[in-house]
N, C-alpha and C positions, 0 to 999 in steps of 0.2 A: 541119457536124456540130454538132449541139447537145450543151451542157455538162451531163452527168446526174447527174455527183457534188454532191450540195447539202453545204453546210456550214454547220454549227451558231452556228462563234463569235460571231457578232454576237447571236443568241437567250439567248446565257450571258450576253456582257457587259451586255444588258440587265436579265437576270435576277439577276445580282448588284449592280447597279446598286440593282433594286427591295429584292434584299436588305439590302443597307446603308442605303438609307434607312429602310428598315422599322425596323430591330435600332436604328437612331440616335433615331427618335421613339419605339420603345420605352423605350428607356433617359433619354432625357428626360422622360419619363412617370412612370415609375417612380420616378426621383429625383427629381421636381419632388412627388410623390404623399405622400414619408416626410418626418415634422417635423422641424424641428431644434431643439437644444433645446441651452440654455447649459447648462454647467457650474459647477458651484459649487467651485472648487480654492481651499481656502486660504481660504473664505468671500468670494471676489471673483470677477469675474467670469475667466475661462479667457485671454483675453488681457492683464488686468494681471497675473494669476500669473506668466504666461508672461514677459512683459516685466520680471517684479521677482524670480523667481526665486530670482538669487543672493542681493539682499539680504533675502528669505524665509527662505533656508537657514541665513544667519548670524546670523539674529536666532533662528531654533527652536534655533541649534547653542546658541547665547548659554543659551537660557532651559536645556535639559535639561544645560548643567553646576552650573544653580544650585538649578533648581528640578524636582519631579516632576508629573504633573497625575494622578488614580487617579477612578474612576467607582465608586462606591459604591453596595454594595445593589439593583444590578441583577441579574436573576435572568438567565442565561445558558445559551443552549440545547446542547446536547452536541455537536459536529462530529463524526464520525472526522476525522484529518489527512490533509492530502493529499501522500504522500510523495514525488510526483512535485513537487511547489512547492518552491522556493527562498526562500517567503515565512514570513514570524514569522505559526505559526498564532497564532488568535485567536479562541476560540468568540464568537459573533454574542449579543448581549442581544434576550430575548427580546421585542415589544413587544402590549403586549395592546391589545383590539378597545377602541376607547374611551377614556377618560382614562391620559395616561401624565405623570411625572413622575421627573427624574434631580436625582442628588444627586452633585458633583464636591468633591474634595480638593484642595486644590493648596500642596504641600510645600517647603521647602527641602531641602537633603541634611543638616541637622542631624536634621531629623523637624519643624519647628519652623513650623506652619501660618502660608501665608499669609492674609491677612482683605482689603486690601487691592488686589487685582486689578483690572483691567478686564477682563470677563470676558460673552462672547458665546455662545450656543448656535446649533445651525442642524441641524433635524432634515430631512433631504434623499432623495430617490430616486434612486440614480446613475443619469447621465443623461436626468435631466429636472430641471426647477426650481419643475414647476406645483405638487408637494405641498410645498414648502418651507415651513418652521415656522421662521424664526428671530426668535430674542431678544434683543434687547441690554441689554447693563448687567447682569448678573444680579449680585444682591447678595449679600454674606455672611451668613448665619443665626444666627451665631453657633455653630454647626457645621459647617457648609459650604455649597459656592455650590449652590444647587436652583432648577432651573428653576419655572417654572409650571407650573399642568396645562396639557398640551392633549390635545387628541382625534387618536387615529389611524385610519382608516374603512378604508382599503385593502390589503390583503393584498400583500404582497412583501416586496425588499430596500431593507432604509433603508442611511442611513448617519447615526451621530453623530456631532459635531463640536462640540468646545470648544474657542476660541480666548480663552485669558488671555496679557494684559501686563501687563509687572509693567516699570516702567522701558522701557529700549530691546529688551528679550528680549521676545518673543512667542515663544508654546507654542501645538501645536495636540495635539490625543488626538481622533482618528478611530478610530469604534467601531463594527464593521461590527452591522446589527440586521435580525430579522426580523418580520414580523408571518404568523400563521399563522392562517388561518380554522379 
């Protein structure tokens, strides 16, 4: 008597077999397809932030008991707030199509300006590096520290960063920006 019942299993286990190899070179594909792109934390790169960290933290704690840093005369686009965040809102400075130029304060707690500083800019895209604008040394004016012009072409989310040292305290003032066509 011949066996008339056929069964399936060995057709599945092939067939998922093809499906996991399928979904694995997809996903290799995929990931291999999107760019990676450094980070700018702290004005260095993502793994020495990461590795220096704590003494990051104790040199910003150092500068904000002595000193303030303020961004001046930037014109500032309105947000609603977002009440669901746990975050210190901050409306975003607006940045216009073309020549942009910022103007920083940097205070003791008497009010009594610093002149002073070593003091860096870095106008950035979170999560990318390729529009990066930065400046080093920016000098005192005799007013305050003002970058150079430069040009901004592309529409998005920047990010400002002013990194002054004054002594062993290093301050940073990240200031989130928009550019709106």
């Amino acid at each position: 008597m011949e066996n008339s019942k056929k069964t399936y299993w060995p057709h599945m286990i092939i067939g998922f077999l093809f499906l996991g190899l399928g979904l694995g070179y997809w996903t290799i594909k995929s990931a291999s397809s999107m760019p990676v792109e450094k980070e700018n934390a702290y004005m260095m790169s993502y793994q020495n932030a990461d590795m220096n960290i704590n003494e990051i933290m104790a040199q910003q704690e150092a500068f904000n008991v002595k000193y303030s840093i303020e961004l001046i005369g930037a014109k500032t686009i309105k947000v609603d707030e977002n009440k669901n965040s746990k975050r210190k809102h901050v409306d975003p400075v607006g940045l216009n199509t073309g020549t942009n130029q910022f103007s920083y304060r940097i205070v003791d707690k008497n009010g009594t300006e610093i002149k002073d500083a070593k003091v860096s800019f870095l106008l950035t895209r979170p999560h990318t590096d390729l529009d990066d604008k930065k400046i080093e040394n920016i000098a005192f004016n005799g007013k305050s520290f003002e970058t150079p012009k430069f040009d901004v072409t592309k529409a998005g989310r920047y990010t400002l960063v002013l990194k002054a040292k004054i002594g062993d305290a290093v301050g940073f003032l990240e200031t989130p920006a928009y550019l709106v066509k």
